[in-house]
C-alpha positions as CSV (number, residue, x, y, z in Angstrom):
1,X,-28.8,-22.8,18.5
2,X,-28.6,-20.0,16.0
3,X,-28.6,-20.4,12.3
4,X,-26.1,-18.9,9.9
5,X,-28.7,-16.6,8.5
6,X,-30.2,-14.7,11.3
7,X,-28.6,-11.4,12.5
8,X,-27.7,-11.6,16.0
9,X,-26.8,-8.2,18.0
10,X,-24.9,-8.3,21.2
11,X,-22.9,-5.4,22.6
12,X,-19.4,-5.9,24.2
13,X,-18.2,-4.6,27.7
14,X,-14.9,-3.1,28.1
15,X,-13.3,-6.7,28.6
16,X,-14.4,-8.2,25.8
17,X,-13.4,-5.8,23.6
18,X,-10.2,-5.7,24.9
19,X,-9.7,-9.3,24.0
20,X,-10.7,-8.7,20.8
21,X,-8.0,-9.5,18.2
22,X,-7.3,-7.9,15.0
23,X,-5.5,-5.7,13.2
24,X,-3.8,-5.0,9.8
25,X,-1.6,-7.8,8.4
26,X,1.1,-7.0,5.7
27,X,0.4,-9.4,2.9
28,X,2.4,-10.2,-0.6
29,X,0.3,-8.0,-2.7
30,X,0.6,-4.7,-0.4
31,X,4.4,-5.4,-0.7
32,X,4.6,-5.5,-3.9
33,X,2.2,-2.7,-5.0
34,X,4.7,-0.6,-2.7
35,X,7.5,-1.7,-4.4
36,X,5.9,-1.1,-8.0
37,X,5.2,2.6,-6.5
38,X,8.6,3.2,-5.5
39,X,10.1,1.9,-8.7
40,X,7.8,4.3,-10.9
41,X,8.9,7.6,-8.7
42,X,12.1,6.1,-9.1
43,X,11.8,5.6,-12.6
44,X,10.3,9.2,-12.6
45,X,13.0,11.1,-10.9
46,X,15.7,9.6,-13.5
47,X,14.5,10.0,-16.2
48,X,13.7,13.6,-15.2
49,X,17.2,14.2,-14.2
50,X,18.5,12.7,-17.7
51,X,16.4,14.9,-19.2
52,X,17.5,18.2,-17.4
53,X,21.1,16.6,-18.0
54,X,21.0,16.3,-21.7
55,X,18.7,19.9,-21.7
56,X,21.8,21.2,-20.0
57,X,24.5,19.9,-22.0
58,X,22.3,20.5,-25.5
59,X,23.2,16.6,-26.7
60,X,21.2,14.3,-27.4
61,X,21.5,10.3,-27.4
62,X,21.6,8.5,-29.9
């Protein structure tokens, strides 16, 4: 029996580790932290083109 505390090492041969399973899993946060990205270069990009646009045209919004 081993207990939770002790360290044990055992190396894999190539079967094992090819039944090993794992990987990356998309979860809620990483979706939304992508979306917040994308909104803020979106958010970015217009704001930098209504700038150029009222540069351009010389008005000014009210």
């Amino acid at each position: 029996m081993v207990m939770l505390d002790q360290h044990v090492k055992k190396e894999l041969n190539n079967a094992e580790l090819l039944q090993v399973a794992g990987g990356v899993s998309i979860s809620g946060t990483l979706i939304n932290a992508f979306t917040s990205a994308f909104k803020a270069v979106y958010n970015m990009g217009k704001d930098f083109g209504r700038s150029l646009r009222s540069a351009i045209k010389r008005k000014i919004c009210n």
